[in-house]
ZALUMFI-429224 format. One record per residue (C-alpha): x, y, z; residue in three letters. Coordinates in steps of 0.1 Angstrom, whole numbers, padded with zeros to 4 digits, always signed. Layout:
# ZALUMFI-429224
XYZALA
...
This chain:
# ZALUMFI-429224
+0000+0000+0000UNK
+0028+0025+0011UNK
+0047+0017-0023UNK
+0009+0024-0046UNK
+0009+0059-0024UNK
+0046+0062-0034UNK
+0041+0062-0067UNK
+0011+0077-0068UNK
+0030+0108-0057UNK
+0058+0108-0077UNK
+0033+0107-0106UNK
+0017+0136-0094UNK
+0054+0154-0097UNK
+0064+0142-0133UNK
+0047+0179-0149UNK
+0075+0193-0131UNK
+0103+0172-0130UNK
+0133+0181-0149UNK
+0165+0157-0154UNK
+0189+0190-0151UNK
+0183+0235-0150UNK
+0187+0249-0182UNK
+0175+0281-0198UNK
+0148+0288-0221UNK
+0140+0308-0253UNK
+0112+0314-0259UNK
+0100+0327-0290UNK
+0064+0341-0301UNK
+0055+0357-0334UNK
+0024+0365-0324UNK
-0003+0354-0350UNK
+0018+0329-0369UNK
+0004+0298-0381UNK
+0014+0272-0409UNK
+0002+0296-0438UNK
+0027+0325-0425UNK
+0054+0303-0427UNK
+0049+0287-0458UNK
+0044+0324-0476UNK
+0079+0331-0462UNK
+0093+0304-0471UNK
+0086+0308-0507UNK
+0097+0341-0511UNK
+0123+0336-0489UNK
+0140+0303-0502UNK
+0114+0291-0529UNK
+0088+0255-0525UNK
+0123+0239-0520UNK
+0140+0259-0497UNK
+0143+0259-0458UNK
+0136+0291-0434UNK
+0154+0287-0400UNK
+0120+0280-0390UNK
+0124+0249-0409UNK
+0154+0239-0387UNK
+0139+0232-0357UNK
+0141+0196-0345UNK
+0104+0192-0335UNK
+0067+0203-0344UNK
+0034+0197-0324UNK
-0003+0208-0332UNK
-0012+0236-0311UNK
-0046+0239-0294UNK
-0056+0276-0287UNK
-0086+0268-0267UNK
-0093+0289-0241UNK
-0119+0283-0214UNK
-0153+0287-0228UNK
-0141+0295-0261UNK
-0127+0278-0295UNK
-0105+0304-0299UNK
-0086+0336-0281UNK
-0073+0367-0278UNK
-0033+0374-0278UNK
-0035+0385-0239UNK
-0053+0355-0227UNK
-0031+0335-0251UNK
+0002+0349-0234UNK
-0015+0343-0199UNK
-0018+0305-0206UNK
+0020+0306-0215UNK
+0029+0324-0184UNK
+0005+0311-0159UNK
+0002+0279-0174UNK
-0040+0275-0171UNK
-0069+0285-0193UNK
-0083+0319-0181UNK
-0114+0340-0197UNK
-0104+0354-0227UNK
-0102+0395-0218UNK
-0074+0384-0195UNK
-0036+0401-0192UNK
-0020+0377-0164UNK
-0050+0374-0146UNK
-0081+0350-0147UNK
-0103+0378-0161UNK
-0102+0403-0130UNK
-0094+0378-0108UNK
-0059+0376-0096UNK
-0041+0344-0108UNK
-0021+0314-0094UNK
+0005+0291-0118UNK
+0001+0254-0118UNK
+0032+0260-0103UNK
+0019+0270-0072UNK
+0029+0304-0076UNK
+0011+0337-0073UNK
+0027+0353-0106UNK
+0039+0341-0137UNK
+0069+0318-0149UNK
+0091+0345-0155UNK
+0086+0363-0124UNK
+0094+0325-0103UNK
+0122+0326-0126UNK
+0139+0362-0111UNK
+0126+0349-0077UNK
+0150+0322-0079UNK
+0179+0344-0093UNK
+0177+0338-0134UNK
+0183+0364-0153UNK
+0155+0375-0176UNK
+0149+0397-0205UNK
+0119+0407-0224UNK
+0121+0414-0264UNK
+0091+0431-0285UNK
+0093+0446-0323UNK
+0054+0465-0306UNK
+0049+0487-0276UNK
+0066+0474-0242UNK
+0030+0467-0232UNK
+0021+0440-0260UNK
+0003+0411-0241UNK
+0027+0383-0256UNK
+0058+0397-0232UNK
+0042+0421-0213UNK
+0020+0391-0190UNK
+0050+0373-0182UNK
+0062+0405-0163UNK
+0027+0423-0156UNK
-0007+0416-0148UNK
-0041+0441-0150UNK
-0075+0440-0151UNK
-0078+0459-0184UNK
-0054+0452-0215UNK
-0062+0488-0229UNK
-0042+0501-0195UNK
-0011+0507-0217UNK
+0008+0533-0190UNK
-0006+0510-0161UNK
+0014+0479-0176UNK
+0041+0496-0187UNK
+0046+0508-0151UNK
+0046+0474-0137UNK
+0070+0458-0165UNK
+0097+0486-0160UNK
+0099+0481-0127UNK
+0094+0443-0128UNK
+0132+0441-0123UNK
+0136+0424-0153UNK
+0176+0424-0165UNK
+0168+0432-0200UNK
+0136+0450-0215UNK
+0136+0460-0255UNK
+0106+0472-0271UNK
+0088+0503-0282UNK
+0063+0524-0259UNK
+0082+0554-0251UNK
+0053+0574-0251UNK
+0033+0549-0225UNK
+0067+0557-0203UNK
+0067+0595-0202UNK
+0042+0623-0184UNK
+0019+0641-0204UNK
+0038+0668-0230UNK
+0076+0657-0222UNK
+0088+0651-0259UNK
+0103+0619-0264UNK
+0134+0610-0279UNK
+0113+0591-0310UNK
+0087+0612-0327UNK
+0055+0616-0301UNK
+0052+0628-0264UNK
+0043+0613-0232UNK
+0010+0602-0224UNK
+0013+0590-0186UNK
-0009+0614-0165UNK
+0002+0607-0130UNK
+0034+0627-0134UNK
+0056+0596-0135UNK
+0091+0597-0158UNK
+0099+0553-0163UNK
+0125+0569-0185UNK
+0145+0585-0155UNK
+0135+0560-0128UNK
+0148+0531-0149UNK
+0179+0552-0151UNK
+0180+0558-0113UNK
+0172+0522-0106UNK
+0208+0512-0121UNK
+0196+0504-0157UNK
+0215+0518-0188UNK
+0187+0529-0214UNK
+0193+0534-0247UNK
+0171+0546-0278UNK
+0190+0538-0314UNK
+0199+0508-0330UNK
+0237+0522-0331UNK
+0232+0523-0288UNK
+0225+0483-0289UNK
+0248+0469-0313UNK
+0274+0489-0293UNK
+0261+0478-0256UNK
+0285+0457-0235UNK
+0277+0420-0229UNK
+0285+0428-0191UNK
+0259+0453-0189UNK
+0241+0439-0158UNK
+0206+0455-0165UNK
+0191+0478-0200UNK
+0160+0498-0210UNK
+0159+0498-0249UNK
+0135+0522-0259UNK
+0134+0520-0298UNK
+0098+0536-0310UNK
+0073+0561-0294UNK
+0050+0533-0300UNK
+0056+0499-0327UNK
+0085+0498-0349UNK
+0066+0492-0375UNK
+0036+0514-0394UNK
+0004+0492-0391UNK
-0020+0494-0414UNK
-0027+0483-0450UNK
+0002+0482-0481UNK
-0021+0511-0497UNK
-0028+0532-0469UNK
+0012+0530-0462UNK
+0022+0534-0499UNK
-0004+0567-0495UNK
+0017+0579-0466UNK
+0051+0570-0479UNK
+0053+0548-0452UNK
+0078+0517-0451UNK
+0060+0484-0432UNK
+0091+0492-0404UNK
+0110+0517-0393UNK
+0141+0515-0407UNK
+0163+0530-0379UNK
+0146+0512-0352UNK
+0169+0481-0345UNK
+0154+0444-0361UNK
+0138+0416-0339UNK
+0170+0397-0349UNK
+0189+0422-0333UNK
+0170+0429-0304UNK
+0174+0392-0297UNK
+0208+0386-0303UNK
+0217+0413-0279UNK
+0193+0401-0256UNK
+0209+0366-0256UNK
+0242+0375-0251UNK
+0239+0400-0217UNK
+0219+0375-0204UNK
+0243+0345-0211UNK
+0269+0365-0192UNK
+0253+0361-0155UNK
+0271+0346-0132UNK
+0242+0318-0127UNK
+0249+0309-0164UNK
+0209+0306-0171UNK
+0183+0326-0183UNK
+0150+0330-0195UNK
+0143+0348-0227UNK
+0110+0355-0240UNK
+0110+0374-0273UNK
+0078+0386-0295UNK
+0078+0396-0333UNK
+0046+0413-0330UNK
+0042+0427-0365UNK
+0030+0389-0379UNK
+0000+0395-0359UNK
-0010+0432-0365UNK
-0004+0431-0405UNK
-0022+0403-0407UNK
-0047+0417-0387UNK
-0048+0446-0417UNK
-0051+0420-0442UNK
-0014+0436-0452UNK
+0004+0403-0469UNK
+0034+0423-0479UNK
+0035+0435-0439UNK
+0029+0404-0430UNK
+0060+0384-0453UNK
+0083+0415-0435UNK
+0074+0404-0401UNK
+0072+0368-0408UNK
+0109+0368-0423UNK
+0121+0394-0395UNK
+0108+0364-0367UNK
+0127+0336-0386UNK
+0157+0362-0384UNK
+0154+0361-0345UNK
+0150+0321-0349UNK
+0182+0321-0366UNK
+0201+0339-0340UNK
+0189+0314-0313UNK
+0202+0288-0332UNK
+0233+0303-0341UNK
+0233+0314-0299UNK
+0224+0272-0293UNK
+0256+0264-0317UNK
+0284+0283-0302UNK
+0274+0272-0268UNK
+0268+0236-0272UNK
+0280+0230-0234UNK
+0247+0244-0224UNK
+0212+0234-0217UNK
+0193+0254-0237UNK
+0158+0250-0255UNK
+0147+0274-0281UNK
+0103+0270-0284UNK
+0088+0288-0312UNK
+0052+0290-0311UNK
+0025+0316-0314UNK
-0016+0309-0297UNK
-0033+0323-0329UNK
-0035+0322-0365UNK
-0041+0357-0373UNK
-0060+0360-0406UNK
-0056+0328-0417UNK
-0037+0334-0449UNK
-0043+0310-0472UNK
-0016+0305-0508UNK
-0034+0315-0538UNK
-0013+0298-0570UNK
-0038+0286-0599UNK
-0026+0269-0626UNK
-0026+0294-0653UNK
-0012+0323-0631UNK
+0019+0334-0648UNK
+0048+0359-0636UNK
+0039+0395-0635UNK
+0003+0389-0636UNK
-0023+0412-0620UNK
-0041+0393-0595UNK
-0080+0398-0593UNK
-0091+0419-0561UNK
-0111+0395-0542UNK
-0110+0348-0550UNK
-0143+0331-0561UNK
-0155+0327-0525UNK
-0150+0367-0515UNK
-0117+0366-0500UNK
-0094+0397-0499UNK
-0063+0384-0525UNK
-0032+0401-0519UNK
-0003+0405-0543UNK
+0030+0427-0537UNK
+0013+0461-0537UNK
-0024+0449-0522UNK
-0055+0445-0535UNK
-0054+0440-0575UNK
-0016+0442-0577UNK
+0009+0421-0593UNK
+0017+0386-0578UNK
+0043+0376-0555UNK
+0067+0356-0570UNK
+0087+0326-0554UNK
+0125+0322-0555UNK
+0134+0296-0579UNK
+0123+0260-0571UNK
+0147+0228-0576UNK
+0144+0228-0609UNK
+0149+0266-0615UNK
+0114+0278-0619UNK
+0100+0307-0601UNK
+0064+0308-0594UNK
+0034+0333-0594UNK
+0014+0335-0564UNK
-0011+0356-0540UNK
-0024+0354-0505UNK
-0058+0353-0494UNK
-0068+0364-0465UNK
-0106+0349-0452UNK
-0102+0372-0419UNK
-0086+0397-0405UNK
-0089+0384-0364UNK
-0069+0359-0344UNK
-0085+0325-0356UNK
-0080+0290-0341UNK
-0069+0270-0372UNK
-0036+0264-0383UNK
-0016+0266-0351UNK
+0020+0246-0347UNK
+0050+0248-0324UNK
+0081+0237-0325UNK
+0111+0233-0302UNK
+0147+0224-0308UNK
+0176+0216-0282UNK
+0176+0204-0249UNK
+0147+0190-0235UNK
+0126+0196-0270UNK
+0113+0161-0267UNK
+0089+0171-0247UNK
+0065+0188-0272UNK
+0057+0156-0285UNK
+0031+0156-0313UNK
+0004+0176-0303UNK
+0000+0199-0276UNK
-0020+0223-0257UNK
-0013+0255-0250UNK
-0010+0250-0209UNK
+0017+0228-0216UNK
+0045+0251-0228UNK
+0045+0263-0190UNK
+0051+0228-0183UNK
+0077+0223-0206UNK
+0093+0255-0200UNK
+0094+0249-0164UNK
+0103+0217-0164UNK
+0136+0236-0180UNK
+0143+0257-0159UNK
+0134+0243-0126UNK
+0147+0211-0104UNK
């Protein structure tokens, strides 16, 4: 009987037993599902071709459920990831507007356990610092739309490493920013200069963070008074002469590489990055496909420099996820037979979905690098919605530990697998 009770227990402790501490990437370009990444891949290496995507050792069907509903919303998505259960969906770290426990135990998220038990942690966002995908593992609040609230909370989360945009959700009402815009906080409070009082270097260029010291034990990077990128649709931008990101805010590949090497340089040797290409979800969300192929390529950029992180420190335990909780817009490949290279594409398919070609609406078609055999082919994108959907979702996972994805898998269970990383 004793030994049944035994076992009994220990079975209860297998969700978070872990055969050695590691550290975790975690990567999330918000609103990706299998459609994004095939549209990359073929303008970015052709129907033959590999992205870094593709390099990843393992891939799983993601469920996106959340409680009482087939699909979500990015916040309650990035509350499952952090808190590891299904919540209502209008909820940023909390169950709705109730305050939140982990399966863990735990009265905040994963990453807050994390600095609780001294590994260095870092935050990376291409949106505003308060985006739900990063912003919930270092925040909570009853209302998502409470952009100076959260930023608040996330600046002075402790976090060793914070890179995003949002300058304007960090300064008092009318102090000009360095980035085009002025503050919009109205309780008086500067982030900017209590970050800088609190011992962290901040910096605002792209020239600042490719220059910043790997020792540099804690950093602000402020890049945009909001996104770094213009969201809205390829006409609208073309109308404004507006590029789909801002080309002297640093790259998501950037941001993460820098990232990934001050936080590799703690004493403890471990760390917990979570970083979000948030542009794949707000283009799509526009129905933009050329916004969204920018974004999409800019994420695999980041992927790349995990891997490249994972294979000059093979000595390490490290596990790289990449996974989003939606399937913004659903983009679907639109490549009839007869569609040649150069041709204009109709404005809307046979069933009355927006078709995208390089330009938008009615514009020519995209056109894949050269296959295997050295043909290049004509193609649009449809786009049947522009809101987070359920179908389509996959993650994948790739170094230490990544065998625990398995097949399919829920979206509780990254905070499962993640802690079983990080965590004895």
């Amino acid at each position: 009987m004793k030994t049944l009770i035994l076992t009994q227990l220990l079975l209860l402790l297998i969700p978070f037993a872990v055969s050695g501490q590691g550290s975790v990437i975690f990567i999330h370009p918000d609103g990706t599902g299998l459609g994004h990444w095939t549209a990359a891949r073929l303008v970015a290496g052709g129907p033959d071709g590999d992205l870094n995507w593709d390099r990843l050792e393992r891939l799983a069907a993601y469920r996106p459920h959340q409680r009482g509903w087939l699909s979500t919303f990015s916040h309650s998505g990035a509350t499952v990831h952090a808190y590891g259960k299904k919540v209502k969906p209008d909820s940023y770290g909390m169950d709705g507007t109730v305050p939140l426990e982990s399966v863990s135990g735990k009265p905040h998220s994963l990453m807050i356990e994390a600095m609780q038990g001294g590994i260095r942690c870092g935050v990376v966002n291409s949106g505003h610092i308060a985006e739900p995908g990063t912003g919930v593992f270092l925040a909570s609040s009853p209302m998502r739309r409470d952009k100076t609230g959260i930023t608040k909370k996330i600046v002075m989360s402790g976090a060793d490493v914070i890179f995003s945009g949002g300058e304007n959700f960090m300064l008092p009402e009318g102090v000009e920013g360095v980035h085009a815009g002025s503050g919009v906080r109205t309780d008086g409070l500067n982030l900017i200069d209590w970050a800088r009082d609190a011992g962290y270097a901040v910096i605002f260029t792209r020239e600042e963070l490719l220059a910043l010291s790997a020792d540099t034990p804690k950093v602000l990077g402020v890049f945009a008074a909001v996104d770094t990128y213009n969201i809205d649709s390829e006409e609208a931008l073309a109308e404004a002469g507006l590029p789909t990101y801002n080309e002297e805010a640093p790259t998501f590949a950037e941001m993460t590489a820098k990232a990934l090497e001050i936080l590799a340089n703690g004493p403890e040797k471990r760390f917990f990055l979570v970083a979000e290409e948030e542009g794949t979800d707000n283009f799509s969300n526009k129905a933009n496909a050329r916004g969204m192929l920018d974004a999409a390529l800019r994420a695999d950029e980041g992927i790349g420099e995990a891997l490249s992180f994972m294979d000059a420190h093979p000595e390490r335990k490290i596990l790289t996820l990449v996974g989003a909780d939606s399937d913004a817009g659903h983009p679907a490949i639109w490549a009839p037979r007869e569609l040649e290279p150069g041709a204009t594409l109709p404005e809307q398919t046979r069933t009355g979905a927006v078709l995208d070609g390089q330009e938008g609406m009615g514009s020519t078609a995209f056109l894949t690098k050269p296959d295997a055999m050295g043909i290049q082919h004509a193609f649009g994108i449809a786009w049947p919605y522009r809101s987070d959907m359920p179908s389509g979702c996959v993650t994948k996972a790739h170094g230490y530990h990544s065998e625990a994805l398995g097949s399919g898998v829920d979206n509780t269970d990254l905070f499962r697998i993640m802690h079983d990383v990080l965590f004895d």
